[in-house]
Biopython code that builds the backbone (N, CA, C, O; Angstrom):
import numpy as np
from Bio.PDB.StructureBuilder import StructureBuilder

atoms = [
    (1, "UNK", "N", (7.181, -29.603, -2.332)),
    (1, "UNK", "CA", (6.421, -28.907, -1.314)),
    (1, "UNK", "C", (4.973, -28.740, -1.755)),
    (1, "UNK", "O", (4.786, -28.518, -2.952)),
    (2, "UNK", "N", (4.036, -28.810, -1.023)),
    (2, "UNK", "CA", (2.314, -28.447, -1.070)),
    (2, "UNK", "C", (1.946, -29.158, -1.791)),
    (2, "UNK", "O", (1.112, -28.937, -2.669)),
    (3, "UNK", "N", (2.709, -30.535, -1.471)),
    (3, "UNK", "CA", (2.181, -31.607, -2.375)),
    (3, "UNK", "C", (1.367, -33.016, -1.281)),
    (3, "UNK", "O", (0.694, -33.963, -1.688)),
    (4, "UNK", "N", (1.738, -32.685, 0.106)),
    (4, "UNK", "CA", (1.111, -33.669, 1.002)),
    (4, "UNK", "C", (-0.315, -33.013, 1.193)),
    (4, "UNK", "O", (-0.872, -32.093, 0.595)),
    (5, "UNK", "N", (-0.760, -33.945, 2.403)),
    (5, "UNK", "CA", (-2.031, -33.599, 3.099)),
    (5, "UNK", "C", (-2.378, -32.112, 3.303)),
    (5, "UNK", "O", (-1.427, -31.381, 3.577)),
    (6, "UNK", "N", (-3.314, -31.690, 3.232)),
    (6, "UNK", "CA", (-4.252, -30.209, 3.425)),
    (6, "UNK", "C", (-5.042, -30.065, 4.570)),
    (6, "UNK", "O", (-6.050, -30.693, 4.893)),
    (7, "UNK", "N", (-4.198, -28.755, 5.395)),
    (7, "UNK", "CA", (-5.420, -28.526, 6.567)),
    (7, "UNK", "C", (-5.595, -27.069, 6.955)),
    (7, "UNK", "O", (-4.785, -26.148, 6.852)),
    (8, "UNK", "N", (-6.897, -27.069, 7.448)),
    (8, "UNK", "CA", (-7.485, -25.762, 7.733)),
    (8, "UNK", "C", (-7.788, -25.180, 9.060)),
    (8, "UNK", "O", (-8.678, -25.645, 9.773)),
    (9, "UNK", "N", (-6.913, -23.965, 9.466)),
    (9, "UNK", "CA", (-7.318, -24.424, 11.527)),
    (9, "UNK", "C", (-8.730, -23.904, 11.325)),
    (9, "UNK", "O", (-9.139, -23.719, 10.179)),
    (10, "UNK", "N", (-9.650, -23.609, 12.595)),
    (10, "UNK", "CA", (-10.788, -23.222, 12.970)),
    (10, "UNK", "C", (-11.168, -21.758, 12.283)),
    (10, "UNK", "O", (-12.200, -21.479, 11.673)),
    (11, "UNK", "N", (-9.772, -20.716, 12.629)),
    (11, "UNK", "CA", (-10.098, -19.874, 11.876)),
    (11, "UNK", "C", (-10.424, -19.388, 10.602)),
    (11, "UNK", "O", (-10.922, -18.288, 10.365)),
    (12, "UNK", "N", (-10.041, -20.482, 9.583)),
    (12, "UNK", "CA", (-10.121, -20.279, 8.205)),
    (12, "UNK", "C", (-11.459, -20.857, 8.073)),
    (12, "UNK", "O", (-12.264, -20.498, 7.214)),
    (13, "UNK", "N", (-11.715, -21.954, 9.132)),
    (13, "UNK", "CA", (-13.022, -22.404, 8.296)),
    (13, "UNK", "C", (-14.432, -21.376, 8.485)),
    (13, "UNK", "O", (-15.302, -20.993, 7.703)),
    (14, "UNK", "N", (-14.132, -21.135, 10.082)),
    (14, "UNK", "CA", (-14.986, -19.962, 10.190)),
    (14, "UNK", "C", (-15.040, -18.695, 9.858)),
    (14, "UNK", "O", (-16.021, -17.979, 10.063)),
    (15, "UNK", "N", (-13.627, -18.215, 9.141)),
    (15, "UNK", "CA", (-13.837, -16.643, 8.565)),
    (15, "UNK", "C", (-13.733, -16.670, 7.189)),
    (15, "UNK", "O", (-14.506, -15.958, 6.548)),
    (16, "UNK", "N", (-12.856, -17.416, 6.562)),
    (16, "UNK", "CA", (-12.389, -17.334, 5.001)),
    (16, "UNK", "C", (-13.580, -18.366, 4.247)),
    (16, "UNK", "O", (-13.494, -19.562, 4.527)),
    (17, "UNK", "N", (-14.757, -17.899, 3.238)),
    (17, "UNK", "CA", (-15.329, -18.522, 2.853)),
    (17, "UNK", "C", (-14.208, -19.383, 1.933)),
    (17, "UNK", "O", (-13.071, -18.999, 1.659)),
    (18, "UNK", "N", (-15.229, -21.433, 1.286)),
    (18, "UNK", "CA", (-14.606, -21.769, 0.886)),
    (18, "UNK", "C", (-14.352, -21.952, -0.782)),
    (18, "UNK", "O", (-13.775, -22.886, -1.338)),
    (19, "UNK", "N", (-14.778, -21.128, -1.203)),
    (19, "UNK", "CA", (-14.481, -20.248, -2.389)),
    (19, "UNK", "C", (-13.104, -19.721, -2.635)),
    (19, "UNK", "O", (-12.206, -20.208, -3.322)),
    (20, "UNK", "N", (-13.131, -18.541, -1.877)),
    (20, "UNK", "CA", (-11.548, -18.587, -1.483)),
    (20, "UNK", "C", (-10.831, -19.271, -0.533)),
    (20, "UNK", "O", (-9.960, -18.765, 0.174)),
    (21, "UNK", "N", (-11.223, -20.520, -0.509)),
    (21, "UNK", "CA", (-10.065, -21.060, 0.099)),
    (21, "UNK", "C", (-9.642, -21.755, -0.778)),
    (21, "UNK", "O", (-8.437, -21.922, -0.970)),
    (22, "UNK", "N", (-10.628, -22.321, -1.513)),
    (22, "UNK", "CA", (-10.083, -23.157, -2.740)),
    (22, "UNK", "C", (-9.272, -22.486, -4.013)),
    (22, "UNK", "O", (-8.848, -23.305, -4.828)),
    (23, "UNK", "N", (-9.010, -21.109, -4.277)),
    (23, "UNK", "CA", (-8.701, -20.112, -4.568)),
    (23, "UNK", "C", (-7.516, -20.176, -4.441)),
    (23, "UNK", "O", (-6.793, -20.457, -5.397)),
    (24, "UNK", "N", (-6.964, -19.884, -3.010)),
    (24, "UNK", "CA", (-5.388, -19.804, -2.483)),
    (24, "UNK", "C", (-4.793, -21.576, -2.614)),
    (24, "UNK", "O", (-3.573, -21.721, -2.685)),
    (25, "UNK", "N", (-5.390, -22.422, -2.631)),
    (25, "UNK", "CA", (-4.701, -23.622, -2.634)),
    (25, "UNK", "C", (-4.237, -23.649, -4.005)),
    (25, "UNK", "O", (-3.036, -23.745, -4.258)),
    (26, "UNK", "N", (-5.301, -23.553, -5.079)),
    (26, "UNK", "CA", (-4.884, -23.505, -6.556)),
    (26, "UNK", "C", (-3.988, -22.616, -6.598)),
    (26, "UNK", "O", (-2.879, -23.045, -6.916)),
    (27, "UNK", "N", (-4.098, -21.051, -6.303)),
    (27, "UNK", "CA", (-2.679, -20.086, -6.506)),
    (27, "UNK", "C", (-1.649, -20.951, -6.016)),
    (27, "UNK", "O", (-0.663, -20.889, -6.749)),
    (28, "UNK", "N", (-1.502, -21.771, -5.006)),
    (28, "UNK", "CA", (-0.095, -22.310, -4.697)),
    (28, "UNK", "C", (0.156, -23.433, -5.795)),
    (28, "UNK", "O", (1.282, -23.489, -6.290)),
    (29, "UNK", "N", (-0.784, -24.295, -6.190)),
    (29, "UNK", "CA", (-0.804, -25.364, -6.744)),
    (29, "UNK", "C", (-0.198, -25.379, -8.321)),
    (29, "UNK", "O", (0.396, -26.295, -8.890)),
    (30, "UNK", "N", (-0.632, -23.768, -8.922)),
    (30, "UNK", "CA", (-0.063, -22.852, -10.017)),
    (30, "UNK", "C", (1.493, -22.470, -9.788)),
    (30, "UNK", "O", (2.339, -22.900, -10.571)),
    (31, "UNK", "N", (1.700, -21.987, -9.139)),
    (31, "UNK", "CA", (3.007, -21.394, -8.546)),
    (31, "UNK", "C", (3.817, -22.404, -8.878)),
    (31, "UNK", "O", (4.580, -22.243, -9.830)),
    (32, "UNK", "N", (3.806, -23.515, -8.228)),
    (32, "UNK", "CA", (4.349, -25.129, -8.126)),
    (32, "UNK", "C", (4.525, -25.336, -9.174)),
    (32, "UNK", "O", (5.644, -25.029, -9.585)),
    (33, "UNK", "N", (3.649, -25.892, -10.059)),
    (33, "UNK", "CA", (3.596, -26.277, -11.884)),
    (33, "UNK", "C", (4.471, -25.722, -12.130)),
    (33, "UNK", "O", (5.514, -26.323, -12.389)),
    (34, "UNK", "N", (4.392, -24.153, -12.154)),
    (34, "UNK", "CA", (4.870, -23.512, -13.630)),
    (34, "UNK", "C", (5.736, -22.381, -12.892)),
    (34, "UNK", "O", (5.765, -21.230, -13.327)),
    (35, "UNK", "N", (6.417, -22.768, -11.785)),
    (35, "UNK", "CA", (7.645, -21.771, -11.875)),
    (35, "UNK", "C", (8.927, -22.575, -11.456)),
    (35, "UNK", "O", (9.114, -23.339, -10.509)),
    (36, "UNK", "N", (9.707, -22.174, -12.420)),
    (36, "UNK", "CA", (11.216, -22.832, -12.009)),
    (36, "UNK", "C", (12.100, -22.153, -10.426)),
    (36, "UNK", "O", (13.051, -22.697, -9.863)),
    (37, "UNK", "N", (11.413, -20.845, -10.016)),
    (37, "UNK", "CA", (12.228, -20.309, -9.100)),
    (37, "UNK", "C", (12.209, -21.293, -7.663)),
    (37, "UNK", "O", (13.085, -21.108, -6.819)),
    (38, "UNK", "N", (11.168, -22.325, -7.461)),
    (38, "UNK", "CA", (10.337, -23.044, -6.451)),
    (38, "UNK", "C", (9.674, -22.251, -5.561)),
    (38, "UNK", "O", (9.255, -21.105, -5.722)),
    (39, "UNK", "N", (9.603, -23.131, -4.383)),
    (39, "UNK", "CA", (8.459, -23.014, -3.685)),
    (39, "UNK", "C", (9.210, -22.637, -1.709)),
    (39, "UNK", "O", (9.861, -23.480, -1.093)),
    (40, "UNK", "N", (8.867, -21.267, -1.164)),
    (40, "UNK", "CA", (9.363, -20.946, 0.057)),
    (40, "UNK", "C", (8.021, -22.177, 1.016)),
    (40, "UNK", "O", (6.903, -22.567, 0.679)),
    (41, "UNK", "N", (8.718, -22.385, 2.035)),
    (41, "UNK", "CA", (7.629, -23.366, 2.806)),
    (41, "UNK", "C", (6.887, -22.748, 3.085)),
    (41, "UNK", "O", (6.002, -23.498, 3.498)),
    (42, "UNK", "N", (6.413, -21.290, 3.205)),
    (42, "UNK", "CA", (5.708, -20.000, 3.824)),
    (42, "UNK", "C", (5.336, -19.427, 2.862)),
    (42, "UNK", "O", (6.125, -18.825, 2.134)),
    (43, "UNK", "N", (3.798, -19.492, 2.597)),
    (43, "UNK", "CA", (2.893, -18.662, 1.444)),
    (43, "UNK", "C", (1.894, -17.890, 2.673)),
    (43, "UNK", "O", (1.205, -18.179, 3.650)),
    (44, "UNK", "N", (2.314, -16.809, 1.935)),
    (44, "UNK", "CA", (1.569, -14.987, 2.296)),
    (44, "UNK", "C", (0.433, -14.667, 1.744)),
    (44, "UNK", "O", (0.846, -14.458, 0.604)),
    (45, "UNK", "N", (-0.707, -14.468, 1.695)),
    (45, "UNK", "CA", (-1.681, -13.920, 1.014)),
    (45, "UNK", "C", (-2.390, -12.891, 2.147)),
    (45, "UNK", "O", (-2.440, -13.080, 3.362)),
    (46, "UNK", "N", (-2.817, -11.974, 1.539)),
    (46, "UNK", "CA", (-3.427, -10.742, 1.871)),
    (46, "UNK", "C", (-4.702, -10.569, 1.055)),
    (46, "UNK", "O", (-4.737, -10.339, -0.154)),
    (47, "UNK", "N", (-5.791, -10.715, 1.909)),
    (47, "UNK", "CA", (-7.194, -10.254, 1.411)),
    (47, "UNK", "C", (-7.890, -8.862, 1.352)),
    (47, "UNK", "O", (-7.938, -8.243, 2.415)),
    (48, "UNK", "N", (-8.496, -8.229, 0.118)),
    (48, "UNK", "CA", (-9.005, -7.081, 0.831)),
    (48, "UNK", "C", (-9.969, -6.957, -0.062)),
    (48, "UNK", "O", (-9.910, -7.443, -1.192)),
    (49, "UNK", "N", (-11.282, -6.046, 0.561)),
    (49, "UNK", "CA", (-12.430, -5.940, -0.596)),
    (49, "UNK", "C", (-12.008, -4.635, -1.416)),
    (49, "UNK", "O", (-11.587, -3.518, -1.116)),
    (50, "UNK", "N", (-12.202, -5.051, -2.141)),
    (50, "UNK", "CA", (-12.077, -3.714, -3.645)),
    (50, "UNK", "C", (-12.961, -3.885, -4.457)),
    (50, "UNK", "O", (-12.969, -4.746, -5.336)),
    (51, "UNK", "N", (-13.941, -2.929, -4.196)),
    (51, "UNK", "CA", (-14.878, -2.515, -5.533)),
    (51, "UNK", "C", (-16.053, -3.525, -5.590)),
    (51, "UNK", "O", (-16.887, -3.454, -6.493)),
    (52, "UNK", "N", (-16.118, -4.591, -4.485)),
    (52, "UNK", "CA", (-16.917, -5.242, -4.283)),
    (52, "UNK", "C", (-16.701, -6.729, -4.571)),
    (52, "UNK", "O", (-17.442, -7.692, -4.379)),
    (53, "UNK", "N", (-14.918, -6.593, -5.320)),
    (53, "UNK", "CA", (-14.327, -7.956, -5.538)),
    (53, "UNK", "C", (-13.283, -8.358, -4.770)),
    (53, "UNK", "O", (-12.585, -7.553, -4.153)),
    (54, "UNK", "N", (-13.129, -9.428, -4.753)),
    (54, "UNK", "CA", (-11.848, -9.538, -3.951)),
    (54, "UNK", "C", (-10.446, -9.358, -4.549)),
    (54, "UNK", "O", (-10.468, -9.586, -5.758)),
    (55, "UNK", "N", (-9.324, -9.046, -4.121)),
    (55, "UNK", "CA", (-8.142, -8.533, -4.214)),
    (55, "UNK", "C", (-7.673, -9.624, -2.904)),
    (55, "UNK", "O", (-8.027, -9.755, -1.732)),
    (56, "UNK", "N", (-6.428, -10.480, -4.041)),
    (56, "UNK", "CA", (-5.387, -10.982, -3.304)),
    (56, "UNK", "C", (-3.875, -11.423, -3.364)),
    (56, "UNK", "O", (-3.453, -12.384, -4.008)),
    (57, "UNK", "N", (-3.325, -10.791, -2.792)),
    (57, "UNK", "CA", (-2.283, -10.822, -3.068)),
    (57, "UNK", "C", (-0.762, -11.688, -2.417)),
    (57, "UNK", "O", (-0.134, -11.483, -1.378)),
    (58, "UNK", "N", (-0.540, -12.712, -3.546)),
    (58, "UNK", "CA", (0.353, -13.456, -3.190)),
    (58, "UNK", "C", (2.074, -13.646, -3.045)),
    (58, "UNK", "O", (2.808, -13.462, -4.016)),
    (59, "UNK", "N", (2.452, -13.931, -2.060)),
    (59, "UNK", "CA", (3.847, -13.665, -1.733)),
    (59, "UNK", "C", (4.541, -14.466, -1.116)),
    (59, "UNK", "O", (3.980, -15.188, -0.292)),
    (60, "UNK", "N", (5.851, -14.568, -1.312)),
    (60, "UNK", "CA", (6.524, -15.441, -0.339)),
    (60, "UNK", "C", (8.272, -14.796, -0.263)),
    (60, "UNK", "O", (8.811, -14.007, -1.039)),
    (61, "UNK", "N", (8.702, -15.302, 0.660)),
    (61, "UNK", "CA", (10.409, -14.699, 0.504)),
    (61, "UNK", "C", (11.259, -15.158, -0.223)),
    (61, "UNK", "O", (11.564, -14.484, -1.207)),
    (62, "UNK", "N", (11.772, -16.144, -0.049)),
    (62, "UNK", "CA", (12.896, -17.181, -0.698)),
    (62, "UNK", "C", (12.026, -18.245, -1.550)),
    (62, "UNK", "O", (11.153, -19.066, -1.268)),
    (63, "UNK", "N", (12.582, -17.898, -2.543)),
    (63, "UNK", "CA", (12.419, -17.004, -3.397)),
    (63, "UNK", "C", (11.672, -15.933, -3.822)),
    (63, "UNK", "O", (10.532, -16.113, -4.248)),
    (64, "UNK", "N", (12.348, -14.439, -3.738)),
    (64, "UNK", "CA", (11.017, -13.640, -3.921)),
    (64, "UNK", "C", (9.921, -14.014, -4.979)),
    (64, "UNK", "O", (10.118, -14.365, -6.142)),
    (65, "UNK", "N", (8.746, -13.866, -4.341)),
    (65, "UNK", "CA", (7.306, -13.482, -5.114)),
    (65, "UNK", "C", (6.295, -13.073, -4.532)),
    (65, "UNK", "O", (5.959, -13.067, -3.348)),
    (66, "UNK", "N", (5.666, -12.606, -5.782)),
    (66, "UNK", "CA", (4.815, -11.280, -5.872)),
    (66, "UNK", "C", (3.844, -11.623, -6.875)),
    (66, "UNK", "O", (4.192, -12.131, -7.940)),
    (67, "UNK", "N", (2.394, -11.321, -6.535)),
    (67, "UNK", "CA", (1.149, -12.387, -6.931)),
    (67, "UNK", "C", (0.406, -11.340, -6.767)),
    (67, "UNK", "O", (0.689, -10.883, -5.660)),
    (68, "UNK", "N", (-0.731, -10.442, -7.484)),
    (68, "UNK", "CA", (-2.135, -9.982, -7.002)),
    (68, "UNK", "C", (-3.084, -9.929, -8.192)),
    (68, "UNK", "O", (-2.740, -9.644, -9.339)),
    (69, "UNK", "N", (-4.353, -10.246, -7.782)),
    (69, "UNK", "CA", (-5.223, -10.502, -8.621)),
    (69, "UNK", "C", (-6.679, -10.125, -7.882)),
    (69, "UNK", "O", (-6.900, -10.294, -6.683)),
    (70, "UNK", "N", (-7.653, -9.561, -8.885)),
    (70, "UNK", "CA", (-8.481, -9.290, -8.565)),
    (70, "UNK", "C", (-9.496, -10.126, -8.988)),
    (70, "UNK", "O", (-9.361, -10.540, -10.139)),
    (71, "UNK", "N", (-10.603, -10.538, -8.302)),
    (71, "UNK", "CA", (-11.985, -11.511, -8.611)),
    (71, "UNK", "C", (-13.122, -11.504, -8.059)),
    (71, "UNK", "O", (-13.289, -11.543, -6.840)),
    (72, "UNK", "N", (-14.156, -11.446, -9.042)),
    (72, "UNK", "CA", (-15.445, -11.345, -8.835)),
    (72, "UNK", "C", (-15.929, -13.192, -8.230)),
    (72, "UNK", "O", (-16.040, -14.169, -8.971)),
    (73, "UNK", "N", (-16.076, -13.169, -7.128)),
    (73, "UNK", "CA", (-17.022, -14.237, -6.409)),
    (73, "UNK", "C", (-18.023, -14.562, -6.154)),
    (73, "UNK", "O", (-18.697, -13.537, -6.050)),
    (74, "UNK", "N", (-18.586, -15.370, -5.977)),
    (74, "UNK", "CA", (-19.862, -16.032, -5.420)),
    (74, "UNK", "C", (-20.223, -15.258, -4.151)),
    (74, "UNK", "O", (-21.092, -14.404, -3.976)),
    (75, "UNK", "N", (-19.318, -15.789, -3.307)),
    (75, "UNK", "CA", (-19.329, -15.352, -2.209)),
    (75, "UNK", "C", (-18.805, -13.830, -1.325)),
    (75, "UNK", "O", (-17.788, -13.310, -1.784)),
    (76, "UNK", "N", (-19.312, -13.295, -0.389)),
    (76, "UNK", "CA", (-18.806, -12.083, 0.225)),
    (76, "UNK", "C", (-17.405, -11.650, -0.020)),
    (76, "UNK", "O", (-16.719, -12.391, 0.685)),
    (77, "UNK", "N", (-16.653, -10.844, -0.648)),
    (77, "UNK", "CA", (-15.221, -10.645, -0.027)),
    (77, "UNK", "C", (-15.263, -10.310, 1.278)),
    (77, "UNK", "O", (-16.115, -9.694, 1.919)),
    (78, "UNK", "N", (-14.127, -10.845, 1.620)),
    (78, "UNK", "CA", (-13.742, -10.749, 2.967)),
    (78, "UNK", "C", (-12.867, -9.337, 2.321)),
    (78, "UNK", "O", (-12.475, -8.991, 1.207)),
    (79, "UNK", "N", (-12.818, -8.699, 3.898)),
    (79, "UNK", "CA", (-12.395, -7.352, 4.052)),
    (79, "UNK", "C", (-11.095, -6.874, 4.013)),
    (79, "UNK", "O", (-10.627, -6.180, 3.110)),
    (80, "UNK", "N", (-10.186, -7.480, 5.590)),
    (80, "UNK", "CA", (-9.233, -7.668, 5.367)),
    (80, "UNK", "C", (-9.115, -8.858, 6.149)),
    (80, "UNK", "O", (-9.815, -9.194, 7.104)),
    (81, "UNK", "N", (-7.743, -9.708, 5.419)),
    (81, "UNK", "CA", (-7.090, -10.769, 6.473)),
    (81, "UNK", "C", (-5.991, -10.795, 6.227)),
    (81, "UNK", "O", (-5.601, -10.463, 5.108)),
    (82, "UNK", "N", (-5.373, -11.091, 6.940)),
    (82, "UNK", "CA", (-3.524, -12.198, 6.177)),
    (82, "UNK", "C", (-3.517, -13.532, 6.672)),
    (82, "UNK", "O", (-3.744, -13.874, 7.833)),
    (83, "UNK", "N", (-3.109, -14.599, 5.243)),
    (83, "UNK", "CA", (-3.704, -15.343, 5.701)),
    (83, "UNK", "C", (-1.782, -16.452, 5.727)),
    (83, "UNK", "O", (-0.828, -15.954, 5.129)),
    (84, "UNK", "N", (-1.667, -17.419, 6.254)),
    (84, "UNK", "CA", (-0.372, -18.130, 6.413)),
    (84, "UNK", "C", (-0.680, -19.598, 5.772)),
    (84, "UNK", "O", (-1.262, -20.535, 6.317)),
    (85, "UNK", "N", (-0.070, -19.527, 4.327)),
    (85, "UNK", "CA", (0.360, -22.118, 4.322)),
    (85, "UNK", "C", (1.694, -22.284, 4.658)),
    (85, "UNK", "O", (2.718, -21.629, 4.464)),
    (86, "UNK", "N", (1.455, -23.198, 5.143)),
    (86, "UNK", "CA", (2.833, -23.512, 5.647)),
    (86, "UNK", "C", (2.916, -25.557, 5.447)),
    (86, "UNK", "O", (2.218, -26.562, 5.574)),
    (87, "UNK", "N", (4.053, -25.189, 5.132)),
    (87, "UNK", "CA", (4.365, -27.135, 4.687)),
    (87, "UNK", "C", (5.362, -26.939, 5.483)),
    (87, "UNK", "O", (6.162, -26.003, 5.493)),
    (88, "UNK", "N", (5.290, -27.898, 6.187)),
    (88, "UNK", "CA", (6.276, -28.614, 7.205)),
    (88, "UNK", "C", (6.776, -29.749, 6.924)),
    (88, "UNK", "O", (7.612, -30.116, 7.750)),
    (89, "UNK", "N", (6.498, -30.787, 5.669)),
    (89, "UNK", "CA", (7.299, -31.670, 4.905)),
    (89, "UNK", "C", (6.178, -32.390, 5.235)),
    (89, "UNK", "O", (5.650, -32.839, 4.217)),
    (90, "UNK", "N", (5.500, -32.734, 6.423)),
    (90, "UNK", "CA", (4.508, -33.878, 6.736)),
    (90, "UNK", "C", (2.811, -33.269, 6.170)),
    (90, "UNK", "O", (1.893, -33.919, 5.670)),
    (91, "UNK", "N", (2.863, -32.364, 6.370)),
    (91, "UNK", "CA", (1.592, -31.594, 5.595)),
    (91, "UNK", "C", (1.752, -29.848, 5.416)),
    (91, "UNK", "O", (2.707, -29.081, 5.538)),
    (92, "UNK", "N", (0.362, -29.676, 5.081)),
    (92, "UNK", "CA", (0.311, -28.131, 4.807)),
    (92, "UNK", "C", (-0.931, -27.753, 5.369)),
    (92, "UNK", "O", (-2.041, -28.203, 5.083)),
    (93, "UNK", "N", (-0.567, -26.684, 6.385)),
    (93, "UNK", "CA", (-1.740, -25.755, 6.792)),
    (93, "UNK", "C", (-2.239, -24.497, 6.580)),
    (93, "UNK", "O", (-1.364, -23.642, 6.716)),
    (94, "UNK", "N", (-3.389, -24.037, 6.278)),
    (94, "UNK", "CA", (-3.720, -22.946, 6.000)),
    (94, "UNK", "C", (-4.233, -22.448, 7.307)),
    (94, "UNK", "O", (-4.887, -23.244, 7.981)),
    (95, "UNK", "N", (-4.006, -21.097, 7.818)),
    (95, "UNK", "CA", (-4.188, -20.104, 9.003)),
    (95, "UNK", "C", (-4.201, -18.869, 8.748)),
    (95, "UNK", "O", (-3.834, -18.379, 7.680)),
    (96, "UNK", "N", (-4.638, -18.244, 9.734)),
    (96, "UNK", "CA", (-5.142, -17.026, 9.495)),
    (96, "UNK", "C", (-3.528, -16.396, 10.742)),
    (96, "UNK", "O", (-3.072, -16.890, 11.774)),
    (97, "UNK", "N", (-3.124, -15.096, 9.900)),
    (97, "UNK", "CA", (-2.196, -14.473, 10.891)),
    (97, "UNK", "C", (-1.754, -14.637, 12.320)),
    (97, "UNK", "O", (-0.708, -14.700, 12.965)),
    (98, "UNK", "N", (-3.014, -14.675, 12.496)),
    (98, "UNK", "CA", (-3.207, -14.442, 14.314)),
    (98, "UNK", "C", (-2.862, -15.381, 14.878)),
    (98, "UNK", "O", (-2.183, -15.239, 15.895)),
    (99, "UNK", "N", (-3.270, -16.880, 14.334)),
    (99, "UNK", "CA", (-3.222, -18.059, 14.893)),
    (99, "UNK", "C", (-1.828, -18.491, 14.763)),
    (99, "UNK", "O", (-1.415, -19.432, 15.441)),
    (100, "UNK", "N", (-1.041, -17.839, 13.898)),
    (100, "UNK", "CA", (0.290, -18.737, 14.161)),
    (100, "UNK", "C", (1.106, -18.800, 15.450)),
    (100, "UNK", "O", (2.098, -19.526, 15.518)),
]
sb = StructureBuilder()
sb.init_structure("model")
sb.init_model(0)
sb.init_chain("A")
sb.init_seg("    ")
for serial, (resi, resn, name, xyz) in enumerate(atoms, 1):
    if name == "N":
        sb.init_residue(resn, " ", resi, " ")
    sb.init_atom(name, np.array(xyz, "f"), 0.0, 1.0, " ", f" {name:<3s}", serial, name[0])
structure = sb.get_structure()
């Protein structure tokens, strides 16, 4: 899984700078490597500003996990979002909550 093609709907490109976007692809890309529990087709992340850094926190169901980390960026933290990847076997999309 999150090993095909990469895509981004409208909303990510226009709200989620791509700092963190490149951010959440590597957290999945980490996850993958180096955990034996695998990989749910549905990755969760939650954005929020803290302290002027970003805070994000990664999750998925099957198999539970539980991910948060805090980072100083280049760019603005975003405030709040939730954001959705999803692999469907033919690719993987990144979206913002709303849009699913």
């Amino acid at each position: 899984m999150f090993t095909n093609k990469r895509y981004i709907t409208c909303g990510i490109a226009n709200e989620i700078p791509d700092e963190i976007q490149v951010m959440l692809w590597i957290m999945i890309d980490n996850l993958r490597r180096s955990t034996p529990i695998g990989l749910d087709y549905l990755q969760v992340f939650w954005l929020f500003s803290q302290d002027g850094k970003q805070k994000i926190v990664h999750s998925q169901e099957q198999p539970e996990y539980r991910n948060e980390i805090l980072v100083a960026l280049l760019c603005q933290p975003v405030e709040k979002a939730k954001i959705f990847v999803i692999d469907d076997g033919g690719h993987s999309t990144m979206m913002l909550a709303e849009e699913y």
